[in-house]
C-alpha positions as CSV (number, residue, x, y, z in Angstrom):
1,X,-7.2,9.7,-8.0
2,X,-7.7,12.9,-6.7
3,X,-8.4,13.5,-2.8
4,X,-11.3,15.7,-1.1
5,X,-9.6,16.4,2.6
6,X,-12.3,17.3,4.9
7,X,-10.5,19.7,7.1
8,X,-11.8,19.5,10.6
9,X,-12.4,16.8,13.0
10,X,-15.6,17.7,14.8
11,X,-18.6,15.4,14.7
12,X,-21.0,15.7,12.0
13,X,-19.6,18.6,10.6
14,X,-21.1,20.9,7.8
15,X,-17.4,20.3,5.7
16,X,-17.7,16.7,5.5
17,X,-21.7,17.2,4.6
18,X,-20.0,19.6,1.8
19,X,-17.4,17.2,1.0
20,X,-19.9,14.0,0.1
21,X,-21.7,16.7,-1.7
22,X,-19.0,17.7,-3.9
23,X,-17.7,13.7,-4.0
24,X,-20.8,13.4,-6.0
25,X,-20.5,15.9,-8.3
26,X,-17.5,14.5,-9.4
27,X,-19.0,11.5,-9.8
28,X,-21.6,12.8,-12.0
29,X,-18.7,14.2,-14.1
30,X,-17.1,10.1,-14.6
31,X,-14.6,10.8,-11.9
32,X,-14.5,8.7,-8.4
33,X,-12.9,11.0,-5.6
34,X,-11.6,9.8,-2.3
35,X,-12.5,11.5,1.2
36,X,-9.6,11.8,3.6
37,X,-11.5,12.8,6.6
38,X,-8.8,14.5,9.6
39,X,-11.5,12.5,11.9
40,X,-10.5,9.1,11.0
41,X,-6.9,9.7,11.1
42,X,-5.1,9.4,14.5
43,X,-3.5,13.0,14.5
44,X,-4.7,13.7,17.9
45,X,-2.6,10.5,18.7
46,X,1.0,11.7,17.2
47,X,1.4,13.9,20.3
48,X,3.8,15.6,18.1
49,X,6.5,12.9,18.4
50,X,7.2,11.9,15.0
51,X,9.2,15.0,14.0
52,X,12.5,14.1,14.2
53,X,12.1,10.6,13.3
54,X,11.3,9.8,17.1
55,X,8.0,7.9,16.6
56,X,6.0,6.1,13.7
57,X,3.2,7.4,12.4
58,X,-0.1,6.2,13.6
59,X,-1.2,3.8,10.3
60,X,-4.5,5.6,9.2
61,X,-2.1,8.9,8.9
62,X,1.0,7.2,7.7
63,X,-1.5,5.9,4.7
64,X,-3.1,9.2,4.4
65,X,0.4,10.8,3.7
66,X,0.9,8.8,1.1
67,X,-2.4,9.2,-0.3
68,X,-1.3,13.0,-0.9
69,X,1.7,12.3,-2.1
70,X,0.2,10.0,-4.9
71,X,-2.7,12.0,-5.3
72,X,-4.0,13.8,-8.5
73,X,-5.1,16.7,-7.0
74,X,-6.7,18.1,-3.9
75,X,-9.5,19.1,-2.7
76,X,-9.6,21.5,0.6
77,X,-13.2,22.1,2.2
78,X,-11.9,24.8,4.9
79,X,-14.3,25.9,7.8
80,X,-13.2,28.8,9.4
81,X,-12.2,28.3,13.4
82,X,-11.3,31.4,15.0
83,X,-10.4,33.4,11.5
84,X,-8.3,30.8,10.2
85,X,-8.1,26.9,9.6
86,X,-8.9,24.5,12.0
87,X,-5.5,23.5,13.7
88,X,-6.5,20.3,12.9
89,X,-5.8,20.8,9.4
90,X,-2.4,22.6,10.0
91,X,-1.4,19.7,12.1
92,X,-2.3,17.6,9.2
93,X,0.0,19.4,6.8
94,X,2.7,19.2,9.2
95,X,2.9,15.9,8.7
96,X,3.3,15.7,5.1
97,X,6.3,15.1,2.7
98,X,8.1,17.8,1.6
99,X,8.7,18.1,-1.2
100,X,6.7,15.3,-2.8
101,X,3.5,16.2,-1.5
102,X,3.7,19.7,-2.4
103,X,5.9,20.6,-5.7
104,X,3.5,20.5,-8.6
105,X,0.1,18.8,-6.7
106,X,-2.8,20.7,-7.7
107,X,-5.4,22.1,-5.0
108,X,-8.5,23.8,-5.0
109,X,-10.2,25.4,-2.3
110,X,-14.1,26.0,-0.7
111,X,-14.4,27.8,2.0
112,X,-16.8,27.5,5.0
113,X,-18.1,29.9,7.0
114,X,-20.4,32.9,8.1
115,X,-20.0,36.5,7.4
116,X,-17.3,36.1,5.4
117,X,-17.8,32.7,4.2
118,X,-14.0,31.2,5.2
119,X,-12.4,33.8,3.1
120,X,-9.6,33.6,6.0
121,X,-9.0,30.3,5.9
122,X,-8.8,29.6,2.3
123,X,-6.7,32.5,2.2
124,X,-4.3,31.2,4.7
125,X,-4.0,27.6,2.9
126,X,-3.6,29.0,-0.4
127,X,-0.5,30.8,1.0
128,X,0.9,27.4,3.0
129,X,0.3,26.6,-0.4
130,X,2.2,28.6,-2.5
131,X,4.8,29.3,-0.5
132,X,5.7,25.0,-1.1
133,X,4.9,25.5,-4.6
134,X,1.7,23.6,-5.6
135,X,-0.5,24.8,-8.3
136,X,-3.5,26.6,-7.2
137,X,-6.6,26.6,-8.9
138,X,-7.5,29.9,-9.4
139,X,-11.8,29.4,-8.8
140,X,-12.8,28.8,-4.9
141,X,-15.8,28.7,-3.9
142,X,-16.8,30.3,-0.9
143,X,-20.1,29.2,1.1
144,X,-22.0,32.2,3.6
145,X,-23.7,30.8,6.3
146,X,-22.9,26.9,5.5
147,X,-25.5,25.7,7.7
148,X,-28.3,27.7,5.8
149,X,-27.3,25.9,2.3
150,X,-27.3,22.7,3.3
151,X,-30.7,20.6,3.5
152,X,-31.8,17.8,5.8
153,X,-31.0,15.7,2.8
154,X,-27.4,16.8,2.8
155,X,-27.9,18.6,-0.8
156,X,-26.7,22.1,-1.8
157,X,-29.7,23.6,-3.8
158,X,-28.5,26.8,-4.2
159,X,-28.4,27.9,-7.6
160,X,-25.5,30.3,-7.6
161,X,-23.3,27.7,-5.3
162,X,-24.4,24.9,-7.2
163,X,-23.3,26.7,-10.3
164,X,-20.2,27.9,-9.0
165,X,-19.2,24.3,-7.4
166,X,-19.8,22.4,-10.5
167,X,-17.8,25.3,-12.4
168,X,-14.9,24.5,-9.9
169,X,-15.2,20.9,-10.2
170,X,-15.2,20.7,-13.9
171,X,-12.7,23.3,-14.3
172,X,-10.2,21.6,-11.6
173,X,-10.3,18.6,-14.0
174,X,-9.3,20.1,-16.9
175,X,-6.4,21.8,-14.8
176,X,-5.3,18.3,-13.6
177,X,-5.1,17.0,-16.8
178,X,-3.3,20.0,-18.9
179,X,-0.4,19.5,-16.2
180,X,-0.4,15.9,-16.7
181,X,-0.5,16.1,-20.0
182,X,2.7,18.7,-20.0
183,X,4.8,16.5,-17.5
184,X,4.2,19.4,-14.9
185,X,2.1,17.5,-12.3
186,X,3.6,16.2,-8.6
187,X,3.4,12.5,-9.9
188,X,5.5,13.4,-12.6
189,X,7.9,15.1,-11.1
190,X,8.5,12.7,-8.2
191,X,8.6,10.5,-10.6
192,X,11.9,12.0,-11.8
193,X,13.2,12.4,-8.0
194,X,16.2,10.4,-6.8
195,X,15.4,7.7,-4.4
């Protein structure tokens, strides 16, 4: 299954609006996406003490993690705080398994923002990114003036953003399954890991 991480916590934010959206365009598509929303996940309770083994992880993150590190593929809706990611979402990361929930997961990007749309923050990510060797998916989709393209109904009508997130979407499942298919996907190769 692949994952849609909703990457702030604030209330009633315009990236989890985005991200039910964009859960059901893949369900239009014959594919059920989860939500991992950084809201309902205790990170504000870690106080940073499980590095270092100190501490266990608060359960909802604990299962979280592991929903990364099983997951087919990721998708990161990224507002822009302050010309990057939320620190939320970095906080988030820090958390996870390296390398099993990196190496080989594929991850796709929208960004959210004003002016420039969270060109920053997506930007930022897709370097954390790389640098730990996940596959990016090369379309992102970046949303000017989020609040403006949403509707009461919590629908994007757009037809240039509509058009470029159902590109994305479709696009990111192919890309999911050619790496499968070739062995080249993080299941696979943590498969192969040592235990």
């Amino acid at each position: 299954m692949k994952h849609i991480i909703i990457g702030t916590n604030r209330p009633d934010s315009n990236s989890k609006k985005v991200a039910l959206f964009v859960q059901k365009l893949y369900e239009q598509k014959g594919e059920n996406v989860e939500l991992l929303d950084l809201a309902d996940i205790e990170i504000d309770q870690t106080h940073g003490g499980h590095f270092g083994g100190k501490t266990a992880l608060p359960q909802k993150l604990h299962a979280a993690i592991e929903s990364i590190t099983s997951s087919e593929g990721l998708i990161f809706i990224i507002p822009e705080y302050n010309g990057s990611m939320p620190g939320v979402l970095k906080s988030f990361i820090d958390y996870w398994k390296f390398p099993q929930s990196f190496e080989g997961r594929p991850v796709a990007f929208i960004g959210l923002g004003g002016l420039w749309a969270g060109l920053r923050p997506v930007e930022h990510m897709m370097q954390v990114m790389s640098y730990r060797n996940a596959y990016l998916f090369p379309i992102r989709v970046f949303m000017r003036d989020v609040w403006k393209l949403i509707n009461k109904e919590g629908l994007i009508e757009d037809p240039v953003i509509l058009g470029l997130l159902n590109q994305q979407v479709e696009g990111f499942q192919k890309f999911c399954r050619a790496l499968k298919s070739e062995g080249l996907d993080a299941n696979h190769l943590n498969s192969k890991r040592p235990h």
